[in-house]
N, CA, C and O of each residue as an XYZ file, in Angstrom:
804
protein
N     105.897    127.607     77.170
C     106.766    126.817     78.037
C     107.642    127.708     78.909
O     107.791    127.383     80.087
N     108.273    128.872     78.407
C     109.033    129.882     78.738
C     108.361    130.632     80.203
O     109.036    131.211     81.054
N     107.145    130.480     80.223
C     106.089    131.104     81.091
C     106.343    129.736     82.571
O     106.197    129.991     83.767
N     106.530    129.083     82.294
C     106.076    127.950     83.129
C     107.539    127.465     84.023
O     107.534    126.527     84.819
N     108.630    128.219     83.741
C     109.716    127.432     83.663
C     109.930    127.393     85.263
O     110.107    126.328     85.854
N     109.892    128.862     86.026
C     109.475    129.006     87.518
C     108.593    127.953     87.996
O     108.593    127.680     89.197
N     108.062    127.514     87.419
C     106.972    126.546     88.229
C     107.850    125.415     88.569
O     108.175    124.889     89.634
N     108.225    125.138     86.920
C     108.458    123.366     87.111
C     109.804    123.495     87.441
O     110.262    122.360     87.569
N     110.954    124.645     87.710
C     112.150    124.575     88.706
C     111.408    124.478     89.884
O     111.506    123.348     90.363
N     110.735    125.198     90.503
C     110.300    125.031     91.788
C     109.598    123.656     92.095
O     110.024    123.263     93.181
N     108.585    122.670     91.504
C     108.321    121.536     91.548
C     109.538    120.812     91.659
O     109.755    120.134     92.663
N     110.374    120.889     90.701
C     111.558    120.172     90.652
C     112.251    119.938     91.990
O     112.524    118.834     92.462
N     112.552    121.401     92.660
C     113.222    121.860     94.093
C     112.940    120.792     94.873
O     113.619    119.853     95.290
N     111.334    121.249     95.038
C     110.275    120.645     96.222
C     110.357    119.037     95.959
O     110.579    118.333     96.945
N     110.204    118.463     94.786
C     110.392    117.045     94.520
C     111.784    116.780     95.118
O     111.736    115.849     95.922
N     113.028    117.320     94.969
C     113.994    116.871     95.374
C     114.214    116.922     96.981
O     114.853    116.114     97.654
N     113.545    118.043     97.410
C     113.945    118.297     99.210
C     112.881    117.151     99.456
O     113.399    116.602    100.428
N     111.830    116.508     99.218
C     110.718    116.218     99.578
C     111.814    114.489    100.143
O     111.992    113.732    101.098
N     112.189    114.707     98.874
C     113.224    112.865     98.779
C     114.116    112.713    100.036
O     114.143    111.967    101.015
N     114.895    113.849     99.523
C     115.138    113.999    101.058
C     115.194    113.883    102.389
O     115.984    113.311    103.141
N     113.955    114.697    102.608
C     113.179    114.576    103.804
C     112.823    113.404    104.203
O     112.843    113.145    105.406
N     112.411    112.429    103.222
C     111.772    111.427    103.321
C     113.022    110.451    103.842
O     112.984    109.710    104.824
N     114.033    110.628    103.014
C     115.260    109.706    103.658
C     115.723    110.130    104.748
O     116.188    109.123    105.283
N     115.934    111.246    105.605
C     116.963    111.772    106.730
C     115.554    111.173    107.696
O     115.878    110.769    108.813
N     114.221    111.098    107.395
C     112.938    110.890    108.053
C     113.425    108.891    108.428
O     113.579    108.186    109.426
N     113.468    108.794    107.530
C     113.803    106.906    107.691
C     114.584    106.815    109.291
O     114.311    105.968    110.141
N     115.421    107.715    109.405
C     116.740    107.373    110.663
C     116.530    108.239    111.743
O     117.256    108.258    112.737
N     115.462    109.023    111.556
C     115.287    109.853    112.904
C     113.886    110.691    112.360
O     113.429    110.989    111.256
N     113.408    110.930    114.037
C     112.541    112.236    114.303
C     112.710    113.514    114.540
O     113.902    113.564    114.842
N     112.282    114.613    114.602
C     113.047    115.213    116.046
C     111.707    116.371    115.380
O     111.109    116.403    114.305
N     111.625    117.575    117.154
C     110.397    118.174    117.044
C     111.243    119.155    116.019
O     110.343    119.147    115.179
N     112.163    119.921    115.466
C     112.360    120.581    114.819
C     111.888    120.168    113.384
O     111.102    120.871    112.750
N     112.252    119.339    113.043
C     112.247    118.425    111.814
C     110.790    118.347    111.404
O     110.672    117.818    110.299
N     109.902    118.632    111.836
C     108.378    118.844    111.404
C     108.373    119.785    110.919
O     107.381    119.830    110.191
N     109.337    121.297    110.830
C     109.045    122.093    110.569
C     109.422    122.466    109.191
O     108.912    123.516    108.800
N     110.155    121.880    108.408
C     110.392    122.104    106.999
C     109.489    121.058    105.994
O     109.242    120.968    104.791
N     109.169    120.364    107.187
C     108.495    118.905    106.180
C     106.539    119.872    106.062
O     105.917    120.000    105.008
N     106.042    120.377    107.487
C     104.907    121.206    107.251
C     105.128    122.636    106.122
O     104.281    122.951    105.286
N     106.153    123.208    106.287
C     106.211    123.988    104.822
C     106.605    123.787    103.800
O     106.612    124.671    102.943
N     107.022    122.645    103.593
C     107.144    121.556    102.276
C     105.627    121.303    101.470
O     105.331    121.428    100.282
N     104.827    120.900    102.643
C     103.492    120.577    102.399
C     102.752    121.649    102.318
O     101.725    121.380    101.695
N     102.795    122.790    102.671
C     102.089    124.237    102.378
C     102.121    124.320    100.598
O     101.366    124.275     99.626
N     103.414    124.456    100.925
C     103.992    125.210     99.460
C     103.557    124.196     98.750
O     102.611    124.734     98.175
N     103.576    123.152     98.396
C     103.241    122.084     97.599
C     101.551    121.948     97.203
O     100.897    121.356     96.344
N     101.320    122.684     98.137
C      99.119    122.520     98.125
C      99.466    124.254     97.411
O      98.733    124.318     96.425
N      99.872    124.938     97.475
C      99.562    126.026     96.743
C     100.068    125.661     95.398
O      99.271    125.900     94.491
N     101.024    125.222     95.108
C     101.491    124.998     93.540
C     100.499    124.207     93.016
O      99.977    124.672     92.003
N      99.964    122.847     93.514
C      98.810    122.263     93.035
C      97.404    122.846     92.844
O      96.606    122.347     92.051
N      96.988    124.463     93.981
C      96.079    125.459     93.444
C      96.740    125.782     91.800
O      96.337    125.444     90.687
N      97.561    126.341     92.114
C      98.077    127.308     90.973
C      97.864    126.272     89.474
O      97.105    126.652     88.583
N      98.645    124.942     89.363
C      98.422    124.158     88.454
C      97.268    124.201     87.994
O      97.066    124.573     86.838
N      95.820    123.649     89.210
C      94.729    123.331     88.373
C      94.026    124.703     88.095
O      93.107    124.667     87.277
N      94.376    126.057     88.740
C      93.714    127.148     88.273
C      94.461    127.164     86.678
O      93.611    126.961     85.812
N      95.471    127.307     86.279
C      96.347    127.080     84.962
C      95.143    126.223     83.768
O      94.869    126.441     82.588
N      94.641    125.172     84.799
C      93.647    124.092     83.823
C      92.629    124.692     83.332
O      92.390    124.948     82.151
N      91.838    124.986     84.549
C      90.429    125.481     84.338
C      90.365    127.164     84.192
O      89.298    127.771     84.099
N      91.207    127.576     84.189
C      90.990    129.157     83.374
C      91.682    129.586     82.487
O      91.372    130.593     81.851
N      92.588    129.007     82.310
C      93.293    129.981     81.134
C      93.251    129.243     79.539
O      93.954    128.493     78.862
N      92.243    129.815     79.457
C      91.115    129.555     78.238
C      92.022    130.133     76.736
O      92.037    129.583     75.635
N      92.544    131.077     77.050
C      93.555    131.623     75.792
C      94.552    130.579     76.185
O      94.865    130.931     77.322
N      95.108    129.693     75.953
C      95.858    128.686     75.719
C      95.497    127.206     75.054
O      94.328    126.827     75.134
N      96.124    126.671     74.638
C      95.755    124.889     74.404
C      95.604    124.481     75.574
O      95.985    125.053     76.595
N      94.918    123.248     75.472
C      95.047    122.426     76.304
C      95.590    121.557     76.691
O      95.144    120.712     77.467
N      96.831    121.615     76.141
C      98.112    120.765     76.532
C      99.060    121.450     76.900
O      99.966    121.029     77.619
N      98.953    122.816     76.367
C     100.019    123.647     77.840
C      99.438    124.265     78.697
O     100.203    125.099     79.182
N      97.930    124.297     79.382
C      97.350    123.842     80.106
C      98.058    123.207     81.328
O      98.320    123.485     82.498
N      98.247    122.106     80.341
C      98.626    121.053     81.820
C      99.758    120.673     81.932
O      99.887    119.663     82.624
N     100.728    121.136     81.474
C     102.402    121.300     81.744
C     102.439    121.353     83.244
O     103.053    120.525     83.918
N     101.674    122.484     83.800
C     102.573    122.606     85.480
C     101.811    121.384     86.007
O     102.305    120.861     87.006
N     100.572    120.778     85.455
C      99.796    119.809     86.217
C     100.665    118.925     86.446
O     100.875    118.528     87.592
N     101.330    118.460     85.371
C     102.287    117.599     84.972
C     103.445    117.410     85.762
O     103.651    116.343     86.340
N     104.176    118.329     85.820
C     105.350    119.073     86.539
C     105.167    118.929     88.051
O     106.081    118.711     88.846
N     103.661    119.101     88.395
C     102.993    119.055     89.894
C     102.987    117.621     90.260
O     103.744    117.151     91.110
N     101.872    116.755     89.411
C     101.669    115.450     89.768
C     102.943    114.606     89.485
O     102.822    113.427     89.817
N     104.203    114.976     88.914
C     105.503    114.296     88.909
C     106.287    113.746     90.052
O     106.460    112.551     90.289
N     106.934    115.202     91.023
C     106.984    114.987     91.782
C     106.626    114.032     93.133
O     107.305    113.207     93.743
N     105.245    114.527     93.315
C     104.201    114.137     94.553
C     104.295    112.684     94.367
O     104.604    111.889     95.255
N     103.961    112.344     92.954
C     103.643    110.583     92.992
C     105.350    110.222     92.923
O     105.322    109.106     93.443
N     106.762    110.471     92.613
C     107.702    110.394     92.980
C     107.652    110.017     94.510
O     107.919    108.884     94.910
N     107.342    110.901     95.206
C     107.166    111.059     96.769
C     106.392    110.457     97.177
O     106.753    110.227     98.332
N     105.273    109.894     96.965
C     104.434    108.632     97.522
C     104.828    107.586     97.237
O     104.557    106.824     98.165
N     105.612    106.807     96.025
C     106.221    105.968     95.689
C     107.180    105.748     96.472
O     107.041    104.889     97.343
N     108.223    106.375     96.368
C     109.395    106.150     97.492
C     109.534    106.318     98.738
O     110.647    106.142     99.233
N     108.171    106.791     99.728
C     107.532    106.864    101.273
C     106.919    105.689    101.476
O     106.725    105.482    102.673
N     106.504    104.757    100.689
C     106.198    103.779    100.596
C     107.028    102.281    100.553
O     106.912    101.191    101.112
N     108.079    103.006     99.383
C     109.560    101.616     99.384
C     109.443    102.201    100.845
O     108.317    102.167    101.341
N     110.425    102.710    101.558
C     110.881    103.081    102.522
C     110.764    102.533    103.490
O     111.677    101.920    104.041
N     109.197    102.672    104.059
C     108.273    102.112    104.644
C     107.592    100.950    104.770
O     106.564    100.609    105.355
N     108.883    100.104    103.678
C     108.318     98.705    103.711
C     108.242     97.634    104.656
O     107.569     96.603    104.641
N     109.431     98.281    105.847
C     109.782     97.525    107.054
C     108.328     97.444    108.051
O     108.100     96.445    108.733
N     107.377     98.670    108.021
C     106.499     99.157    109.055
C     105.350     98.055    108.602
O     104.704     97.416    109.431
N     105.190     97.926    107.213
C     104.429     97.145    106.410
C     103.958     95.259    106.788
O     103.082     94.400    106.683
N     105.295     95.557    107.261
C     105.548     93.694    107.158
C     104.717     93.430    108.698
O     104.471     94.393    109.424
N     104.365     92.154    109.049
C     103.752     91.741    110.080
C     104.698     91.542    111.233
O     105.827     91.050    111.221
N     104.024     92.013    112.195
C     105.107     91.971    113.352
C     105.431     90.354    113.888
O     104.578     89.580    113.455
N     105.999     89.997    114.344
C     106.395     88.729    114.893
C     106.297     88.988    116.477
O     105.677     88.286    117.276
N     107.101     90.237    116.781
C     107.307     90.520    117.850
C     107.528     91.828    118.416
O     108.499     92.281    117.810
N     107.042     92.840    119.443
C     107.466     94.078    119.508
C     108.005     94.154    121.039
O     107.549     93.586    122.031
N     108.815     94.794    120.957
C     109.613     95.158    122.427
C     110.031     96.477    123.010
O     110.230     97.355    122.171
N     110.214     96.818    124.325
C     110.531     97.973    124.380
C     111.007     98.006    126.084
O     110.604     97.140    126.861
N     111.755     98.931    126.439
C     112.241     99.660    127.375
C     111.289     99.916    128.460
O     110.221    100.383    128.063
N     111.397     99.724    129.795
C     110.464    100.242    131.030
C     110.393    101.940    130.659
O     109.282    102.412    130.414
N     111.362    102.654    130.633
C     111.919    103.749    131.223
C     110.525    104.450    130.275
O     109.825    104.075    129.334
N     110.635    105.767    131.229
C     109.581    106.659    130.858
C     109.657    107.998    130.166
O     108.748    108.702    129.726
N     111.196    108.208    130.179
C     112.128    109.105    129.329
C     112.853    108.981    128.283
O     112.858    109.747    127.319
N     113.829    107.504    128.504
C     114.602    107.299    127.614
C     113.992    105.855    126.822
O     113.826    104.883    127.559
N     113.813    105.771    126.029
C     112.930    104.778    125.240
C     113.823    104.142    124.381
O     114.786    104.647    123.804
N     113.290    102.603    124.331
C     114.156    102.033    122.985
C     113.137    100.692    123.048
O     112.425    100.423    124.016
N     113.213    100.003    121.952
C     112.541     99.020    121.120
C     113.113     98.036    120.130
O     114.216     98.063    119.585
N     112.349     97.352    120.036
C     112.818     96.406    118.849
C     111.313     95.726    118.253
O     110.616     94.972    118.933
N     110.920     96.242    116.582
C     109.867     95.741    116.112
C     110.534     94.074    114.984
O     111.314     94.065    114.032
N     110.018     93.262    115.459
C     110.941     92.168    115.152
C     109.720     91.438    114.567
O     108.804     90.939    115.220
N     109.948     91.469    112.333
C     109.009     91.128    112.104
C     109.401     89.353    111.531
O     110.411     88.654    111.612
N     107.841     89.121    110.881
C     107.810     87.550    110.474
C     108.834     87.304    109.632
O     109.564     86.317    109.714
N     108.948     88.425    108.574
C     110.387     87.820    107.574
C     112.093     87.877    108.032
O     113.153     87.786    107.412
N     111.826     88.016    109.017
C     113.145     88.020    109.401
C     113.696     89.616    109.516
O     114.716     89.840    110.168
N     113.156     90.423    109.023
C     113.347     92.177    109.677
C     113.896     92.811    110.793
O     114.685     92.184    111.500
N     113.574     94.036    111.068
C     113.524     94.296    112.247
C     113.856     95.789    112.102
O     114.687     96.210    111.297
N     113.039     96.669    113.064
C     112.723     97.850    113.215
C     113.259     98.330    114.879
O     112.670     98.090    115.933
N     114.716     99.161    114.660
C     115.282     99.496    115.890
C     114.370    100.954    116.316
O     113.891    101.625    115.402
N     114.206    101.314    117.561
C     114.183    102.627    117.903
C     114.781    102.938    118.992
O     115.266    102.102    119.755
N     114.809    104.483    119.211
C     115.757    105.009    120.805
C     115.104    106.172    120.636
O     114.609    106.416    119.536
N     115.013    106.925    121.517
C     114.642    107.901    121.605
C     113.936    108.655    123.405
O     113.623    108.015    124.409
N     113.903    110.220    123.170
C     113.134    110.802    123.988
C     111.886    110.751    123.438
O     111.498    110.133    122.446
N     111.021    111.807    124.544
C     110.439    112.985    124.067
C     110.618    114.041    122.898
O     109.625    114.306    122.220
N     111.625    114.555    122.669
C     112.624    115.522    121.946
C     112.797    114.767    120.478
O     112.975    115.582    119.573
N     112.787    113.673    120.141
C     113.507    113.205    119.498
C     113.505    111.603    118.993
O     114.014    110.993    119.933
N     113.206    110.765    118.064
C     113.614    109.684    117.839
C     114.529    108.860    116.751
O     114.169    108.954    115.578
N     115.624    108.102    117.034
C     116.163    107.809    116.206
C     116.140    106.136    115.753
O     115.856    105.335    116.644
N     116.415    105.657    114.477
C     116.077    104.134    113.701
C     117.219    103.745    113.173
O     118.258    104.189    112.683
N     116.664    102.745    113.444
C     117.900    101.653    112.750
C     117.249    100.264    112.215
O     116.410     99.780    112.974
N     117.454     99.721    111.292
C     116.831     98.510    110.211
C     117.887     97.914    109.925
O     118.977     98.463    110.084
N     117.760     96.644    109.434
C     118.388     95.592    109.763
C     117.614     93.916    109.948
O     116.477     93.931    110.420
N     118.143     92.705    109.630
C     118.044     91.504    109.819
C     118.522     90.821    110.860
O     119.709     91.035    111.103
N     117.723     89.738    111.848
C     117.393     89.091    112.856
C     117.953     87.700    112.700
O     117.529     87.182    111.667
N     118.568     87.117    113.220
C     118.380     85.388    113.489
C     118.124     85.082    114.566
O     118.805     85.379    115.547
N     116.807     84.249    114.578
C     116.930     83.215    116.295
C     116.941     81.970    115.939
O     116.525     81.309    114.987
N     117.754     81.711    117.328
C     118.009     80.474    117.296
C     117.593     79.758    118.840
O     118.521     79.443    119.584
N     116.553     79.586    119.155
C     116.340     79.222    120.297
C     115.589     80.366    120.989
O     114.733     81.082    120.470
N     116.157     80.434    122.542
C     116.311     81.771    122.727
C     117.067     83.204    122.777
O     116.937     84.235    123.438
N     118.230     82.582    121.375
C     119.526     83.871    121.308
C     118.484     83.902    119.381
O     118.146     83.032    118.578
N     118.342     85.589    119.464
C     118.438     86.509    118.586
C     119.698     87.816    118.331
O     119.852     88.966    118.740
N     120.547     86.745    117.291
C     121.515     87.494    116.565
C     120.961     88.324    115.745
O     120.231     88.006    114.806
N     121.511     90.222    116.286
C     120.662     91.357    115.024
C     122.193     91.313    114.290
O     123.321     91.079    114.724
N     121.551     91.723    112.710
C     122.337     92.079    111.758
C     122.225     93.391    111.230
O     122.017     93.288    110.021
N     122.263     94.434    111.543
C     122.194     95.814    110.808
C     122.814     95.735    109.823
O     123.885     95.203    109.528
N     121.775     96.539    109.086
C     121.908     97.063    107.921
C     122.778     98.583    107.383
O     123.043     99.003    106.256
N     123.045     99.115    108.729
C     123.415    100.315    108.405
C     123.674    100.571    109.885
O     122.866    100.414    110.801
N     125.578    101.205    110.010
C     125.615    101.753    111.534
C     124.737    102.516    111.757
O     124.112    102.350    112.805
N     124.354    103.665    110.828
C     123.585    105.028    111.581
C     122.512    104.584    112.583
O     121.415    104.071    112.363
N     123.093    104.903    113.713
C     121.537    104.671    114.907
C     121.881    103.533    115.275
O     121.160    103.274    116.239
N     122.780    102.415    115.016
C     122.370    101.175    114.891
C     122.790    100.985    116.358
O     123.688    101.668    116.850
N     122.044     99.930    117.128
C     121.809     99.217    118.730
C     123.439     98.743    119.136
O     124.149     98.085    118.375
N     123.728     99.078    120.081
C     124.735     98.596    120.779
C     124.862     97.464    121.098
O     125.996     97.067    120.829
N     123.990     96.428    121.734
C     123.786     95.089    121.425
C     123.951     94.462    119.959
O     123.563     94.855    118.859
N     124.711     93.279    120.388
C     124.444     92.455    118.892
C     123.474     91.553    118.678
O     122.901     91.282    117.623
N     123.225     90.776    120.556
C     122.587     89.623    120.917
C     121.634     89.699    121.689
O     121.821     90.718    122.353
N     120.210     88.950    122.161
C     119.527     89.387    122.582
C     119.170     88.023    123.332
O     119.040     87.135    122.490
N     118.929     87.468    124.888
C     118.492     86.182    124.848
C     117.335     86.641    125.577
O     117.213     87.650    126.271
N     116.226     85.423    125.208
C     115.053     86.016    125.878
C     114.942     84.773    127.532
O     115.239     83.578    127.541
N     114.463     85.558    128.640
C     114.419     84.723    129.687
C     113.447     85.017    130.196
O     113.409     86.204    130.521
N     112.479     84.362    130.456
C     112.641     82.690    130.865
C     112.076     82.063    129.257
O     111.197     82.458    128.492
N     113.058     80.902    129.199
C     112.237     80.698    128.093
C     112.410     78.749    128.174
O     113.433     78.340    128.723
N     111.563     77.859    127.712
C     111.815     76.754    128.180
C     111.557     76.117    126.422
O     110.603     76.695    125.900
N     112.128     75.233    125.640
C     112.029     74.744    124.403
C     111.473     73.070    124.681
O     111.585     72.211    123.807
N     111.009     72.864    125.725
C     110.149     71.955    126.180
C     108.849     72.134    126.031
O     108.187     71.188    125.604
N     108.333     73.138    126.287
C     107.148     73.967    126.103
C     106.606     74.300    124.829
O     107.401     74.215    123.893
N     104.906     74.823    124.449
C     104.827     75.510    123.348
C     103.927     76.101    123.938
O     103.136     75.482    124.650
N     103.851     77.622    123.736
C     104.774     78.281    123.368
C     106.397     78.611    124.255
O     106.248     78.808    125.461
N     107.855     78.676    123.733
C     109.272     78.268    124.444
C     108.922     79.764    125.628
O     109.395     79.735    126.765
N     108.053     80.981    125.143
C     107.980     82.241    126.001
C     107.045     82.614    125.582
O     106.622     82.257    124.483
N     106.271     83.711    126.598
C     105.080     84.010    126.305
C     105.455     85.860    126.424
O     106.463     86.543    126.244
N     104.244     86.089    126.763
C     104.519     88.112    127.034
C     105.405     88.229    128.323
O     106.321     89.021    128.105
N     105.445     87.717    129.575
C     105.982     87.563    130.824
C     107.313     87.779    130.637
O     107.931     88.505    131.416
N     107.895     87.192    129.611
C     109.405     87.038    129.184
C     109.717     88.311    128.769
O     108.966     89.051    128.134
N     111.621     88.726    129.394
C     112.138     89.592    129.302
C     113.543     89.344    128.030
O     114.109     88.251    128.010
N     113.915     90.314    127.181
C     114.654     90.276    126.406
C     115.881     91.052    127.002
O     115.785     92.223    127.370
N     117.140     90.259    127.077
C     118.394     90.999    127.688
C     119.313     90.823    126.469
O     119.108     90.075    125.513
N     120.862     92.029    126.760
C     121.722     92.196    125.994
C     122.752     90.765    126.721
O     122.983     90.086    127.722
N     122.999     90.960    125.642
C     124.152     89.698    125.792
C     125.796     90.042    125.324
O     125.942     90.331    124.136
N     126.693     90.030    125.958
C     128.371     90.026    125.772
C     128.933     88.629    124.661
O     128.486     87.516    124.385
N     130.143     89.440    124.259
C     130.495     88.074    123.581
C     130.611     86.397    123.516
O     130.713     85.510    122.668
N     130.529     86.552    124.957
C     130.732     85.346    125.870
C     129.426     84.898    126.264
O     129.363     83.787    126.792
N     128.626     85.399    126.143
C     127.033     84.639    126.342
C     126.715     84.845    126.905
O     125.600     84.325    126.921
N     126.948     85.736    128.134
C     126.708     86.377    129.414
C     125.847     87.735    129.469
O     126.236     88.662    128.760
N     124.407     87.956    130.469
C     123.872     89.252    130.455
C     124.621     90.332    130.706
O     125.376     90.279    131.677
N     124.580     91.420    129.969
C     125.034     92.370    130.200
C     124.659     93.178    131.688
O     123.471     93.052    131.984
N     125.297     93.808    132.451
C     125.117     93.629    133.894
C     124.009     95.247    133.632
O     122.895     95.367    134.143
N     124.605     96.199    132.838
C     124.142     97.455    132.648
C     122.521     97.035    131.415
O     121.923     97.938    130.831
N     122.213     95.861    131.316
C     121.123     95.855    130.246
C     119.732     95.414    131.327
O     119.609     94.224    131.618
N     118.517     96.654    131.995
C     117.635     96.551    132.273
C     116.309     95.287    131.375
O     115.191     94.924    131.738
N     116.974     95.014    130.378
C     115.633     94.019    129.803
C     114.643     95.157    128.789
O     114.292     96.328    128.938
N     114.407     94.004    127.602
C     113.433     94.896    126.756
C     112.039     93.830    126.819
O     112.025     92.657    126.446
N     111.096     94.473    127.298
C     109.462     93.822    127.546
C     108.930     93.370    126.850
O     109.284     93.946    125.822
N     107.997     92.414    126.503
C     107.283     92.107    125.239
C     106.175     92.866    125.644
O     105.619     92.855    126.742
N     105.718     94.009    123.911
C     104.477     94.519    124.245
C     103.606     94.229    123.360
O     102.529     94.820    123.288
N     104.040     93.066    122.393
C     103.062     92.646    121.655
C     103.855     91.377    120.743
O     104.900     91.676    120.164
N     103.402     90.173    120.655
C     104.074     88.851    120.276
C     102.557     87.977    118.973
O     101.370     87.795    119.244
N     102.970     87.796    118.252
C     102.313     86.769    117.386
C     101.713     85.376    117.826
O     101.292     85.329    118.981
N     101.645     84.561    117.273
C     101.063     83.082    117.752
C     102.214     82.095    117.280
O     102.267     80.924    117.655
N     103.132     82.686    116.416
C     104.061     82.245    115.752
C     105.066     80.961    116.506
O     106.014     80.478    115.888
């Protein structure tokens, strides 16, 4: 066990930065930020060499300390697929509705799913940042509820125009999504977010 202890601190490490990563990953992109998460994943495929060479050669041992670092290895990782997965439960859900920004630089969105969800983004080139959170519509006003300031949209309200509740469907893709002021009024500085993909809903 004494032999092994380097391993499974270092599994341990890597399991913990991995969690990490995975959470600071939930609220943003950015091109730097690939770069600890790709030598996260290096180092992690060599410890999993090293483990199963541990299995299949080292014949002067049992076979149950054998597989200590296997152990120590596959702990982690399935830790880290498990909780990339909770995480990721928002991306999961069916879209209702997706939206986004004209602009060709500065980008922003709204993935607005069937359960009532919703998946913020902003971002460059350089960089993207998220925000999650719960939706109400009521007509054509969608009240967002964040879940969390970090990142979270400057808008609270969203009305979609043209939209007619005489009709079915009340808007189709044509329809533009604007910010709305306390008072119910478009925001004069809010260009409109596009529909780039809508349900039958």
């Amino acid at each position: 066990m004494r032999e092994n202890q380097g391993f499974i601190l270092t599994c341990c490490l890597l399991g913990a930065d991995a969690l990490f990563q995975l959470e600071e990953g939930q609220y943003g992109d950015s091109i730097g930020g690939a770069i600890p998460v790709l030598l996260g994943t290096v180092l992690a495929a060599i410890l999993g060499f090293i483990a199963l060479f541990r299995v299949l050669r080292r014949h002067d041992l049992p076979l149950s300390e054998r597989l200590i670092p296997l152990y120590f290895w596959l702990g982690p990782v399935a830790l880290a697929a498990v909780f990339n997965t909770w995480l990721n439960r928002v991306d999961y859900a069916a879209n209702f509705m997706c939206v986004s920004t004209s602009s060709d630089s500065i980008m922003a969105g709204y993935d607005f799913k069937d359960d009532g969800r919703y998946k913020y983004w902003e971002g460059s080139p350089f960089g993207i940042a998220y925000n999650y959170g719960r939706y109400v519509r009521r007509d054509s006003i969608i009240t967002l509820l964040p879940a969390s300031t970090r990142n979270a949209p400057q808008e609270i309200r969203l009305i979609i125009r043209p939209y007619s509740s005489v009709s079915h469907p009340a808007f189709n893709q044509k329809s533009v999504l604007y910010a709305m002021n306390k008072e119910g009024a478009i925001i004069n500085s809010s260009n409109g977010y596009y529909i780039k993909e809508m349900s039958a809903k």
